[in-house]
Backbone as numpy.savetxt, mean C-alpha at the origin, in Angstrom:
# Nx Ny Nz CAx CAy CAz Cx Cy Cz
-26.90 23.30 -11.50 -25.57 22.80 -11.21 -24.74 22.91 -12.50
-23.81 23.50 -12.52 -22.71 23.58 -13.81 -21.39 23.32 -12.97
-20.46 23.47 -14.32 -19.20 22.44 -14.49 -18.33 22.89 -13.03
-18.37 24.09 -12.96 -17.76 24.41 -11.64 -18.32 24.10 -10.19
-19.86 23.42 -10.08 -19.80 22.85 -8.75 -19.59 21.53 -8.58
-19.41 20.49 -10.31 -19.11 19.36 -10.58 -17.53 19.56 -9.98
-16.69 20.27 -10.25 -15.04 20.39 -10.28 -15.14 20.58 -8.63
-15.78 21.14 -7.84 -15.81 21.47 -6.59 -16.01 20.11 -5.73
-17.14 19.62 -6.09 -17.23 18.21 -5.40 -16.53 17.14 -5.72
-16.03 17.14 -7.14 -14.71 16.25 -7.34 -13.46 16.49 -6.40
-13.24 17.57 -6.51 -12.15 18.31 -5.87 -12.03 17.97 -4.01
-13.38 18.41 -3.69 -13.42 17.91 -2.12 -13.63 16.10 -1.77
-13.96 15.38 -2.84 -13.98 13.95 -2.21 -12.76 13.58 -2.41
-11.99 14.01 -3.99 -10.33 13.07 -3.76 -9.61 14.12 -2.92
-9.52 15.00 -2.08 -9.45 15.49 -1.37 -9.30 14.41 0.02
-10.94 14.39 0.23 -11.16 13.28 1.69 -10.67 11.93 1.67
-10.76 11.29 0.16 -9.96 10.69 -0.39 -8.30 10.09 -0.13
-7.62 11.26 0.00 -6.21 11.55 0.11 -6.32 11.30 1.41
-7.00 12.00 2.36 -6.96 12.23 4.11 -6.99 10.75 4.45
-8.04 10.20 3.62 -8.45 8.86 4.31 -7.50 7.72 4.17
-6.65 7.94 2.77 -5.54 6.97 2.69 -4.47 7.20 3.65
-3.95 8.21 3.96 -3.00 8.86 5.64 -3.10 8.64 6.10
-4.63 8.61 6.71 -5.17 7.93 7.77 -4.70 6.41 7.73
-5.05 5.61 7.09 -4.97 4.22 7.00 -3.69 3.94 6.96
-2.43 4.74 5.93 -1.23 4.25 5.83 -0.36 4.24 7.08
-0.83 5.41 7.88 -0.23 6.15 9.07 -0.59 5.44 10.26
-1.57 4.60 10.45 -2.51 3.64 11.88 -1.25 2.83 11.94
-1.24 2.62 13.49 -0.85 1.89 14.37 -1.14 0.25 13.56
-2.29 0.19 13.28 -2.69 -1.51 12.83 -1.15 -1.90 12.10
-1.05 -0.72 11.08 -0.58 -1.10 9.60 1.00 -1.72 10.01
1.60 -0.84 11.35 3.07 -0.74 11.60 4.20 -2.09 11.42
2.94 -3.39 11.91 3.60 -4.32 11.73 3.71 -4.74 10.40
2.88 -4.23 9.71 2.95 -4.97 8.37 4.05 -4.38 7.91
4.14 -2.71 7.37 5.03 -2.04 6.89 6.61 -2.21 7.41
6.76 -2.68 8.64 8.17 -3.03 8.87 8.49 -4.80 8.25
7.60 -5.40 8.13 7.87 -6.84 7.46 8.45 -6.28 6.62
7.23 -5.58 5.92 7.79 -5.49 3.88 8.84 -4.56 4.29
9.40 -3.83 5.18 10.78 -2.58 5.07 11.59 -3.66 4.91
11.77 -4.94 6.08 12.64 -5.86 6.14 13.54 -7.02 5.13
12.24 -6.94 3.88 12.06 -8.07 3.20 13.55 -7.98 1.79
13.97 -6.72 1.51 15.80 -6.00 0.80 16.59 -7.02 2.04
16.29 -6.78 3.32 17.83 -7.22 4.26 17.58 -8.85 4.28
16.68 -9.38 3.71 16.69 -10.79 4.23 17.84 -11.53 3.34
18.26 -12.84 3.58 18.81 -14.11 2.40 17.86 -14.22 1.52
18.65 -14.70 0.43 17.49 -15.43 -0.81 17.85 -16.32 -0.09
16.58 -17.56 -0.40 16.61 -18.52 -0.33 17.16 -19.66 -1.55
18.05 -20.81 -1.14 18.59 -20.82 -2.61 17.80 -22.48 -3.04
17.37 -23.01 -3.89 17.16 -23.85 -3.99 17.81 -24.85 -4.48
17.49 -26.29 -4.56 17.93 -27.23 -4.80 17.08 -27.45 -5.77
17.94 -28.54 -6.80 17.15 -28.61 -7.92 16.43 -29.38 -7.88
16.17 -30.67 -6.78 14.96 -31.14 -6.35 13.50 -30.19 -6.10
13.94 -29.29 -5.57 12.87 -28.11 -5.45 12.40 -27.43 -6.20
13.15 -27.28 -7.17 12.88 -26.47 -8.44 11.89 -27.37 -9.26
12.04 -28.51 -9.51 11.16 -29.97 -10.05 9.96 -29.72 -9.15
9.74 -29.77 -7.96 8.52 -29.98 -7.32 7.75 -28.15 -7.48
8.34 -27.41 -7.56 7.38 -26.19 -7.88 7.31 -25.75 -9.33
């Protein structure tokens, strides 16, 4: 085994690597999450009171 079948199998796992994060970013599961966080620029700040500010 030399440096070029080391570079080959590096090459093909961050490879499967890459596929597998697509996979995951791209699923149906994720959709609700990713539209929260899209949402989270259009929301209000919340503004506090300086009672609140004391208790956190």
């Amino acid at each position: 085994m030399d440096m070029n079948d080391l570079r080959g199998i590096l090459t093909a796992v961050i490879f499967f690597a890459f596929i597998g994060i697509c996979i995951w970013a791209w699923s149906s599961r994720r959709k609700k999450d990713f539209e929260a966080t899209a949402a989270l620029p259009l929301e209000e700040d919340k503004v506090l009171t300086t009672n609140e500010r004391e208790n956190n």
